[in-house]
C-alpha positions in Angstrom: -152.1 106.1 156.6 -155.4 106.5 158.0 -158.2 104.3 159.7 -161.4 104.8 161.3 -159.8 103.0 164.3 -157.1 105.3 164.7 -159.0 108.5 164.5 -158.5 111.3 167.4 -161.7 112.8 168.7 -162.3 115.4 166.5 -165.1 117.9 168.2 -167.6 119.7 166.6 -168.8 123.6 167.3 -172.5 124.0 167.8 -173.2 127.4 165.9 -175.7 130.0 167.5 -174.4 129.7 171.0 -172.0 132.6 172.5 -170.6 129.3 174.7 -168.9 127.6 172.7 -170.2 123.5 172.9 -168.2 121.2 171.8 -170.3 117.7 170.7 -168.4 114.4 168.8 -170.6 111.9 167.1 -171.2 108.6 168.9 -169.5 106.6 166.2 -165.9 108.7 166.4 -166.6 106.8 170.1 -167.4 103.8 169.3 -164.2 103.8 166.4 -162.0 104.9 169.7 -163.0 102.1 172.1 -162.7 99.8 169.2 -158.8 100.9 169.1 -158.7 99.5 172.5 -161.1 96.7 173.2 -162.1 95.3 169.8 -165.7 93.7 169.6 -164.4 90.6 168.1 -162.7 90.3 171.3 -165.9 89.8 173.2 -167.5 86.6 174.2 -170.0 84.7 171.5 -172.9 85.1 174.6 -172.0 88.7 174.7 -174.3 91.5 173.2 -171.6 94.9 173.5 -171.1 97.8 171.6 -174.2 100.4 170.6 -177.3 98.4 172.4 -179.2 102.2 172.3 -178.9 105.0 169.7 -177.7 105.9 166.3 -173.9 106.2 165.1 -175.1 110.3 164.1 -176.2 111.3 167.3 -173.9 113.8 169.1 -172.5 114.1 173.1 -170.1 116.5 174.5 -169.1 114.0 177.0 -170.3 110.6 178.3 -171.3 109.4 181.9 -169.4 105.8 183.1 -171.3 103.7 184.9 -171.1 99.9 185.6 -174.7 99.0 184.6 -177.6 101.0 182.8 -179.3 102.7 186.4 -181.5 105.4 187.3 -178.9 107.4 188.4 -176.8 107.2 185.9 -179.3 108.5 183.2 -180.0 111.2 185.7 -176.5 112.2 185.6 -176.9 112.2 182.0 -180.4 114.9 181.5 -178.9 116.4 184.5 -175.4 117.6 182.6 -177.0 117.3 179.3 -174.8 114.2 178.0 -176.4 112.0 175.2 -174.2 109.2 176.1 -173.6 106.5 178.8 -170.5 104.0 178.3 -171.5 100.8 180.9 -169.4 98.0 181.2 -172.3 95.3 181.2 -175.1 95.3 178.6 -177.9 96.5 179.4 -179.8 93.6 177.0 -179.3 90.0 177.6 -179.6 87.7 175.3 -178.8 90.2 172.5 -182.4 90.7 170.9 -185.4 92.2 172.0 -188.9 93.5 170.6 -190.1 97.5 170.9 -192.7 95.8 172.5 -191.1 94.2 175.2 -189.4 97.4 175.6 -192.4 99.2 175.9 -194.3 96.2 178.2 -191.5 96.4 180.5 -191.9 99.0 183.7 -190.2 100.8 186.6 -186.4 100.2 186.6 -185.8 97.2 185.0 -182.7 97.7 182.0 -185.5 97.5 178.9 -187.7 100.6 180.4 -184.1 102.3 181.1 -182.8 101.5 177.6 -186.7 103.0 176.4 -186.3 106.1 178.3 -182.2 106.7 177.1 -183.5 106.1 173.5 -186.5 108.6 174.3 -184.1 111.7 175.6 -181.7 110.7 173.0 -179.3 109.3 175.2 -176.8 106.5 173.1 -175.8 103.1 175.2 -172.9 101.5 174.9 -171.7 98.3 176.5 -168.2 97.4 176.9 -168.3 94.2 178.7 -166.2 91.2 177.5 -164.3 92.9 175.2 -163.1 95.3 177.6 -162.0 92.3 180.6 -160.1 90.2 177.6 -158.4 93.3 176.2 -158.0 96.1 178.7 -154.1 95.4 179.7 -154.1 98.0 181.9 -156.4 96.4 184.8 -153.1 93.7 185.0 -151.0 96.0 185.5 -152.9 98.7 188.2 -153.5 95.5 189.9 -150.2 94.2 189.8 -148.5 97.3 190.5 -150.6 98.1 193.2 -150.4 95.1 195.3 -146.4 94.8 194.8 -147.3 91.2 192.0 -145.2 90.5 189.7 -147.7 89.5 186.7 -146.5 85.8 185.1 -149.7 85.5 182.9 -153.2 85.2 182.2 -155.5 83.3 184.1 -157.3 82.1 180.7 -155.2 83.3 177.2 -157.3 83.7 174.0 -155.6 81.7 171.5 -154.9 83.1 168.8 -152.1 83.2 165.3 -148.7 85.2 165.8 -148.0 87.7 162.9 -144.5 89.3 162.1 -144.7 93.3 162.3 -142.0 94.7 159.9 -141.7 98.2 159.9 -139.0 100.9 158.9 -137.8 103.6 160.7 -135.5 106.8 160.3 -132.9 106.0 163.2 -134.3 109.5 164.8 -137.4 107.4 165.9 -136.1 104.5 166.2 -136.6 104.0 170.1 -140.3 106.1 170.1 -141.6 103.5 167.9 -139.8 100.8 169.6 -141.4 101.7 172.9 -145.0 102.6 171.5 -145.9 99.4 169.7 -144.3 97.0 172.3 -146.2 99.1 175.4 -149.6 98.1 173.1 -148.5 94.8 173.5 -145.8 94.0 170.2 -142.9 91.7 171.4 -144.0 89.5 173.8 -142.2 86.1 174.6 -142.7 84.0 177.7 -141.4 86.1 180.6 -139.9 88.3 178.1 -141.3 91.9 176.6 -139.9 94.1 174.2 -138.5 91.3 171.9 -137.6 93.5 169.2 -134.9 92.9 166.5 -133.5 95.6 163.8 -131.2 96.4 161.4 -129.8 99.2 159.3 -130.4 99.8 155.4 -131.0 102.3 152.8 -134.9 102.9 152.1 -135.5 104.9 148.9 -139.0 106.9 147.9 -140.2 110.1 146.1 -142.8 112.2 147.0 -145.9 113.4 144.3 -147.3 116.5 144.1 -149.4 116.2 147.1 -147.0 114.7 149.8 -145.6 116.2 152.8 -142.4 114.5 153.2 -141.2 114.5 156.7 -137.5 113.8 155.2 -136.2 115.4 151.6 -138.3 116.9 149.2 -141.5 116.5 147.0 -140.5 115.3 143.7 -137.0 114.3 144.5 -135.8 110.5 144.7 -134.7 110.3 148.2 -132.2 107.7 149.9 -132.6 107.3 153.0 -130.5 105.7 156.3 -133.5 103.4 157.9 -134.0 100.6 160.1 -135.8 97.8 159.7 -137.4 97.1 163.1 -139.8 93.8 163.3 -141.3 92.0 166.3 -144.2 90.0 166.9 -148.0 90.4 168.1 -151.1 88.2 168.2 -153.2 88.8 165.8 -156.0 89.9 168.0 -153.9 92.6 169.0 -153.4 93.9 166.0 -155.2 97.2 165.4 -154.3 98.1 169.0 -150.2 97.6 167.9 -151.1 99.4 164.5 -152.9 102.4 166.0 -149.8 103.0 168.2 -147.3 102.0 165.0 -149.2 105.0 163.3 -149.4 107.6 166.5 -145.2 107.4 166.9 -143.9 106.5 163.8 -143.1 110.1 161.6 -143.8 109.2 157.8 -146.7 110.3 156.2 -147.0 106.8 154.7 -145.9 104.4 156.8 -144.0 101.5 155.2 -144.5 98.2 157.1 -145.3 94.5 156.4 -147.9 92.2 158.5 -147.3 88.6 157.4 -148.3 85.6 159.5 -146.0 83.0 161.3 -146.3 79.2 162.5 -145.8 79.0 165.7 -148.6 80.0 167.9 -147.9 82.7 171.1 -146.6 81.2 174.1 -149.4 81.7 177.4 -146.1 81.8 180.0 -145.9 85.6 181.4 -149.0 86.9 178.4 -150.2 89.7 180.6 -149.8 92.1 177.3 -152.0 89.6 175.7 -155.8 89.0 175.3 -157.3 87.2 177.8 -158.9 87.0 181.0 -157.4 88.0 184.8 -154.2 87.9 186.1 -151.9 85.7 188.2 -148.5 86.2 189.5 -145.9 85.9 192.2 -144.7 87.9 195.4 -140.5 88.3 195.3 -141.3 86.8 198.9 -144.0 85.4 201.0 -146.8 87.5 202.0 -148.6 87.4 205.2 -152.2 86.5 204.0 -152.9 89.2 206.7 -150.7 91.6 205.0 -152.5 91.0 201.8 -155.7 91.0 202.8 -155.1 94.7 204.4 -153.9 95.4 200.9 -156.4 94.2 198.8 -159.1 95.9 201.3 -157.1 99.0 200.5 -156.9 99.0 197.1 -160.1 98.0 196.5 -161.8 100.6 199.4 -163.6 97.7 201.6 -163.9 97.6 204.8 -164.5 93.9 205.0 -165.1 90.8 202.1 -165.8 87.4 202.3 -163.3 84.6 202.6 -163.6 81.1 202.0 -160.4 80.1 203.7 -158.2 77.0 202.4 -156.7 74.9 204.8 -153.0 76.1 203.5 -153.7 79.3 204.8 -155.2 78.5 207.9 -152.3 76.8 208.8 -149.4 78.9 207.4 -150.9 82.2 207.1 -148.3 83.2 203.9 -149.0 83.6 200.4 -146.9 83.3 196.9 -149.1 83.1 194.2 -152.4 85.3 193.8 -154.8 85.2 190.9 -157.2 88.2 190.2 -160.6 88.6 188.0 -163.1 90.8 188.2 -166.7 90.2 188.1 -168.1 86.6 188.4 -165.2 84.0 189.0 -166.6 80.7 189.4 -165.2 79.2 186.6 -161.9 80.7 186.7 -161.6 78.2 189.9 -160.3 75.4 188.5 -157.1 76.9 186.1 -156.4 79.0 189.2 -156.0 75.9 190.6 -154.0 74.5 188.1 -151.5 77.4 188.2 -151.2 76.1 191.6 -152.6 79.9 193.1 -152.7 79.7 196.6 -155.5 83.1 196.7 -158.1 83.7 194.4 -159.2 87.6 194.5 -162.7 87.9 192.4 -166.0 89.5 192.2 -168.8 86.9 193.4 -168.2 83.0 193.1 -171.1 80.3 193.9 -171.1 78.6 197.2 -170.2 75.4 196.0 -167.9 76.8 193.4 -166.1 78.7 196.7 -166.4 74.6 199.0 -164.4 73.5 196.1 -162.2 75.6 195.8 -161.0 75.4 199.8 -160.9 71.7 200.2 -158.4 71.7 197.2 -156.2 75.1 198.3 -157.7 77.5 197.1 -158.6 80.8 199.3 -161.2 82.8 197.7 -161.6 86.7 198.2 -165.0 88.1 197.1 -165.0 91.8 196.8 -168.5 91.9 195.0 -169.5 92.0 191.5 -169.4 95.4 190.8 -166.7 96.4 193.7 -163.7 94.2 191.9 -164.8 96.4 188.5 -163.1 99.7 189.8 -160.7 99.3 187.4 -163.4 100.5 184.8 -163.7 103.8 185.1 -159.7 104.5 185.3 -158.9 102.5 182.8 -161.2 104.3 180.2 -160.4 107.7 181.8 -156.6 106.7 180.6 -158.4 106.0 177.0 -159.7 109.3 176.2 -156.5 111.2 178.0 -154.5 109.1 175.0 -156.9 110.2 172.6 -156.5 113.6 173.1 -159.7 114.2 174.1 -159.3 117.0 176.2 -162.6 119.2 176.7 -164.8 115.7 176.3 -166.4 115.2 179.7 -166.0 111.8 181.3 -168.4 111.7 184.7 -168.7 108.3 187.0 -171.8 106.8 188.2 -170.1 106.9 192.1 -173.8 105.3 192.7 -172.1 102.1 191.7 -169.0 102.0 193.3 -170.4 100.8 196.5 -174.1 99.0 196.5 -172.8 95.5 198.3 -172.5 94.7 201.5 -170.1 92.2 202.7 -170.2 89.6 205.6 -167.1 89.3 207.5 -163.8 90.1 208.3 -160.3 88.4 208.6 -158.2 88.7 212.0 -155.4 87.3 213.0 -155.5 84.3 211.0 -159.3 83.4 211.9 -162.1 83.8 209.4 
């Protein structure tokens, strides 16, 4: 079974060169981060995926920055990469003329976007398709600040599909654990909803197979079970890449069919959709919390628009988390009844709301409460097995905001 999607990086040796060089073509890239965070995925507004370039060109590596900047294309001549990955688009709204590119001067994103496409350096954006899919910032963020994740502050709806597959008993638990980790099997509170069976599955292989059980030519019968679960259907190629990656047949035998019920929101954090919100096992002092967050995040201070719960009590159950711009995440944290709102940036009045009906609000900055970026597409390429593809950050852009105050002993 093969699919674009599900490709490995597959380098290519530059000839004439007693080093050797090791270059992948931008769209073996692009086919990998769609494994993970699927375009469709992305907001209608939204302009991601190759704003600069051609699917041909070549890189040995790619440079990760938050935005299109000076010094992360410098990064890129300097070590000879011909490609940055940036989590927002460096082109809003989505089109634009040569000759505005042209027109535009200094370091504005159109005269950055020029000079990448003059040194032959590809752009890609992974912007809303990477904060509604990327299951992995839930969970560092989670883990890290001892949550346990109940669901998604906003969950794309979306149809259910049945997953029927069939497996020889020998990797039975491998695929078990592969496609539910992608984010198969997940009811309510529950994950890993799984149900299978034994039977007899029967096939022969032609001239050209590779069986991994009996022998080419042969009629085989074989002792198999039928393992099926559920996904949403925007997960989809992320549950079949796994499927494919752990499952030991040659061809894989399995059956997609949809279902009528529609996926449950309660405890979606394998889901698509946007932030995160859970509970602590017991109440956390917001002073504790705020330590923690400051810590995780590397701040030294953040803004706070205190509510008057916390003022007065000082202890904290339920947090919410998004990164980047929150504003209008306010009102369903509010309706998940989260005491602490931990975000990028939120307006003023946006943040006045929010207090004067319970709701704290955290600010780390835009671009600080996106460090889960660069990890999470680190992990990515590890899984890929992309080893000898160089992935350098922009640290530039890990800390360009200044804060304005502190939190101490219960004052703000």
């Amino acid at each position: 079974m093969k699919n674009k999607a599900h490709e490995k990086i597959k380098p290519k040796t530059t000839k004439n060169s007693q080093k050797v060089c090791q270059n992948v073509c931008i769209e073996q890239i692009l086919n990998i981060l769609e494994g993970h965070a699927p375009v469709a995925t992305s907001a209608k507004w939204d302009n991601v995926g190759l704003l600069v370039g051609a699917h041909e060109w070549e890189t040995k590596g790619a440079v990760l920055s938050i935005d299109l900047t000076p010094q992360a294309l410098q990064i890129a001549k300097r070590e000879d990469i011909n490609l940055i990955i940036t989590h927002h688009p460096c082109f809003f709204p989505k089109a634009h003329s040569i000759s505005r590119l042209i027109k535009e001067k200094n370091f504005s994103p159109s005269a950055l976007a020029l000079e990448a496409y003059e040194n032959k350096i590809a752009v890609i954006a992974c912007h809303t398709n990477f904060d509604c899919s990327a299951l992995e910032v839930a969970d560092a963020f989670s883990q890290a600040l001892g949550l346990n994740a109940q669901g998604k502050l906003i969950s794309e709806n979306t149809e259910l599909l049945k997953l029927v597959v069939f497996v020889p008993s020998t990797h039975l638990e491998t695929v078990r654990h592969a496609i539910c980790e992608a984010g198969a099997g997940h009811i309510g509170h529950y994950d890993f909803c799984t149900f299978s069976a034994a039977g007899e599955g029967t096939f022969r292989g032609g001239a050209a197979s590779k069986p991994f059980l009996g022998k080419v030519g042969k009629l085989e019968k074989i002792q198999e079970l039928r393992l099926e679960t559920i996904i949403p259907n925007t997960l989809k190629v992320r549950v079949l890449k796994a499927l494919f990656e752990s499952h030991p047949y040659e061809e894989v035998a399995y059956d997609l069919y949809s279902v009528v019920q529609t996926p449950t929101a309660l405890g979606l954090t394998k889901g698509l959709g946007y932030g995160v919100w859970g509970d602590f096992s017991q109440l956390k002092v917001f002073s504790d919390l705020l330590q923690d967050v400051k810590k995780l995040f590397q701040r030294s201070c953040l803004k706070i628009t205190l509510s008057q719960s916390i003022k007065n009590f000082a202890k904290v159950k339920r947090v919410a988390f998004l990164p980047g711009s929150g504003s209008e995440f306010i009102v369903p944290a509010l309706n998940l009844k989260c005491e602490v709102f931990i975000t990028g940036e939120v307006s003023y009045h946006e943040a006045l709301f929010a207090s004067n009906h319970g709701l704290t609000i955290m600010e780390l900055g835009h671009t600080e409460s996106e460090m889960f970026f660069f990890p999470t597409l680190q992990q990515w390429f590890i899984k890929e097995n992309s080893n000898g593809f160089l992935l350098i950050e922009n640290i530039e852009q890990k800390s360009i905001w200044l804060q304005t105050s502190d939190f101490k002993g219960g004052q703000q």
